[in-house]
N, C-alpha and C positions, 0 to 999 in steps of 0.2 A: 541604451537601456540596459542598466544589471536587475537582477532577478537572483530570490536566492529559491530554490528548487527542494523538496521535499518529499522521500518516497517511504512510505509505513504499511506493514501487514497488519491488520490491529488485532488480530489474534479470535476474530470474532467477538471482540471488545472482555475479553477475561485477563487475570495476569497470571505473571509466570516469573516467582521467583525463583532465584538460583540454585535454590537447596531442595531436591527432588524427594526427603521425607516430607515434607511441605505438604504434597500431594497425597491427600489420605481421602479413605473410603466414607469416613465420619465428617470429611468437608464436603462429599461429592455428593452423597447421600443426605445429612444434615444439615448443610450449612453450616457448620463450624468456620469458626475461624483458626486456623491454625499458626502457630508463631513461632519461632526460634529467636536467636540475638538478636538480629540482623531484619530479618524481614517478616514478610503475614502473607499469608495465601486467603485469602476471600472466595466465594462463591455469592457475588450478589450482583445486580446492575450496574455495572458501570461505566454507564453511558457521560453521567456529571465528571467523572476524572478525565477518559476521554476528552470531553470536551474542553475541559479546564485548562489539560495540557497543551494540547492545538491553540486553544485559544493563546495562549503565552510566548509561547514559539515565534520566532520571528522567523517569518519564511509568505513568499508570494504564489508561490505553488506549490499542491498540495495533492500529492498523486496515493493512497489509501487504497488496502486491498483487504479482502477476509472481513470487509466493512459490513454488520449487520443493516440491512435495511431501511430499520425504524434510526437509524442515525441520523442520515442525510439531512433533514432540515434542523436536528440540534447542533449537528456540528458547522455548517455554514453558520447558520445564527451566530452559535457564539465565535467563530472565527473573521462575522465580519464579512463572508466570503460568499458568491456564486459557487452554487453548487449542478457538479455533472455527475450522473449514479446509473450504473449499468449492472443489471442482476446477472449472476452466475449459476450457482447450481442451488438446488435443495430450496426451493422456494414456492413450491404448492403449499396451498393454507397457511399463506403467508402472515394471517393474523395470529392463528392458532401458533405456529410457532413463534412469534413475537411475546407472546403471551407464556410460553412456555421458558424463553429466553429470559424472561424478567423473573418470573419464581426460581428458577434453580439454572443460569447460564453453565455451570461444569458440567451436568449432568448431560443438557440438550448437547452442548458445544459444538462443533459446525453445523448439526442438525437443523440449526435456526433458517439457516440460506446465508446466502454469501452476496456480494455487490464489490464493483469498484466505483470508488468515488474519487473524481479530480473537484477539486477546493482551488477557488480561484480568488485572489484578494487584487492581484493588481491590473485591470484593464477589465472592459465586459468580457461577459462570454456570447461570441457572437453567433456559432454554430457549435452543435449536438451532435455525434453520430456516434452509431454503435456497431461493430464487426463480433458477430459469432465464429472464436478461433480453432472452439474443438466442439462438438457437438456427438453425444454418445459417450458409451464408457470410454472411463471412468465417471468422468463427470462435462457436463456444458464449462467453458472456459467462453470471457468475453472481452474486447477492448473498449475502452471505453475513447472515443477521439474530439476535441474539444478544439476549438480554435477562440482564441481571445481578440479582443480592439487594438490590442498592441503589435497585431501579426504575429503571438506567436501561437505554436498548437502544439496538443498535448496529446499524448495515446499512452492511457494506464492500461495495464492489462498484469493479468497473473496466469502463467503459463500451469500446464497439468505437473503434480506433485508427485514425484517417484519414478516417472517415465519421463527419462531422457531425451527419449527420440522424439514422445510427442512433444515433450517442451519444446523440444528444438522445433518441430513441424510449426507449434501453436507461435513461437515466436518471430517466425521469416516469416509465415504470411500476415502475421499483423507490420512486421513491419514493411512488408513489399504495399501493405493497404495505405500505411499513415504514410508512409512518405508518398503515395501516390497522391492521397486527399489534402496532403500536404502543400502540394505542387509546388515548390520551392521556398516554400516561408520554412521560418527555423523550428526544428522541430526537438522538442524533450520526448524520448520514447523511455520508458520506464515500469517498474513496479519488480513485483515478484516472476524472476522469469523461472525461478527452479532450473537455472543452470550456473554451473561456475567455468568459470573460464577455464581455469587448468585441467578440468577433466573434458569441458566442448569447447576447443580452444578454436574447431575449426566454424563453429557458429559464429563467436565473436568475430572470427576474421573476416566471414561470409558479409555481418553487419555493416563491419567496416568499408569494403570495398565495394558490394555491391548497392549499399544504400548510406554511406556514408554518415556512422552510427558510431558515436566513441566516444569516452571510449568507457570498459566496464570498473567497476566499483575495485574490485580487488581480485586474486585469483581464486580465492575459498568463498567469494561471497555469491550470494543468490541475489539479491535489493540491488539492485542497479537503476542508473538516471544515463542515459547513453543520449548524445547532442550531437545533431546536424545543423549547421548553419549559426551555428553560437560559437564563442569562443569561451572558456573553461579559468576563468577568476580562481577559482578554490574545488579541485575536483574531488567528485563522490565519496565520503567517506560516513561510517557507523558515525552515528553520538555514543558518546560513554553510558555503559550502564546507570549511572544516575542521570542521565538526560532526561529516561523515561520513567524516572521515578518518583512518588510523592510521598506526603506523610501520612502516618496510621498509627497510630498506640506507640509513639515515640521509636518505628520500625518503618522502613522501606517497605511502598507497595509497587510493586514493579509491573508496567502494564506490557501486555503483549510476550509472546517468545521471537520477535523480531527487533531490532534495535532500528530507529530509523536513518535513511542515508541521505544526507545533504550536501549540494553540490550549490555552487555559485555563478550563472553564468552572465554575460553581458554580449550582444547586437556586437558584429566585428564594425570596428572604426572603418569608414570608405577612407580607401588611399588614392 
């Protein structure tokens, strides 16, 4: 079996083009649209690009983090996909802020609450489970663990933002949990871990030896797909900035401040 693998922060579904005058007070507050040569900054819904994009995408798993909520059943739908959604932080009055999210998304911007979602297109999803990995300040962090018909299983998770140590904490025990509930079926551990390898080089190695996790995306990167019990066809790398871009007033709209990382892998050959 190959499988092409997919991991995306969606930025609490807002964009983020490249050019940081973009970002104005008259967009944040009004709804402007704002434009240069090259690209637009928006302040509205968009949940229909989102989805558009995903849906387009050729990829059978589909690991999403900083996923707003009210997502989950438009983006399965239009991708076609089972879907698995585990909330994170910021999600008391969770209508009220959905609702809040749709009139002025810049304004609320994480405020709305957070979720990871695994997007499954190829095999059922045959079991659910959810691991609380930080719980308290800063914020609740969660995994999300998923196991499909095809044997293989999934553990999205986004570790804590700015705090190293706890990423690292939030990151070995979900992975000491997935590879446990994993019990030796091949496992994709992924998402936002908020760590790069060259600066917690000694986490990565931890991964590797102790749970047999590898390997990471690049040394500068955070968006990792780390595989045990797979073997690695075309490993983890960004899409190009126009991967995650579409059109708007004859300018690039550019969704999310994360780029996503696709990796390829295939079931080892029995010898």
């Amino acid at each position: 079996m190959e499988l092409t693998a997919i991991s995306w922060n969606l930025f609490h579904g807002r964009d983020f083009p490249p050019d940081p005058a973009l970002f104005t007070w008259r967009s944040r507050l009004l709804r402007a649209t704002e434009r240069n040569a090259t690209h637009v900054q928006v302040n509205r819904d968009l949940l229909p690009e989102f989805a558009r994009l995903l849906a387009a995408a050729a990829w059978d798993v589909a690991l999403l983090q900083e996923c707003p909520p009210r997502y989950w059943d438009r983006l399965a739908a239009a991708s076609a996909a089972e879907a698995h959604g585990v909330l994170t932080s910021r999600n008391s009055f969770g209508a009220l802020r959905a609702l809040a999210a749709q009139l002025n998304p810049d304004l609320i911007a994480s405020g709305e609450g957070g979720s990871n979602l695994t997007l499954v297109r190829k095999g059922e999803v045959v079991e659910r489970r959810e691991l609380a990995i930080h719980e308290g300040r800063p914020e609740r962090r969660a995994m999300a663990f998923t196991r499909t018909s095809a044997g293989l299983c999934l553990a999205n998770l986004h570790a804590t933002n700015d705090r190293p140590e706890l990423a690292a904490k939030d990151v070995l025990r979900a992975a000491a949990t997935a590879t446990e509930w994993a019990g030796g079926a091949p496992l994709i551990f992924g998402g936002d871990l908020n760590l790069r390898p060259r600066e917690s080089p000694e986490v990565f190695a931890e991964l590797q030896e102790r749970f047999g996790l590898a390997a990471p995306t690049g040394p500068g990167a955070i968006d990792h797909l780390l595989v045990g019990g797979l073997d690695t066809i075309e490993p983890p790398h960004p899409w190009p900035p126009e991967g995650r871009e579409l059109r708007e007033d004859d300018r690039a709209l550019r969704l999310s401040d994360h780029a996503p990382v696709e990796a390829r892998f295939a079931t080892p050959t029995p010898r």
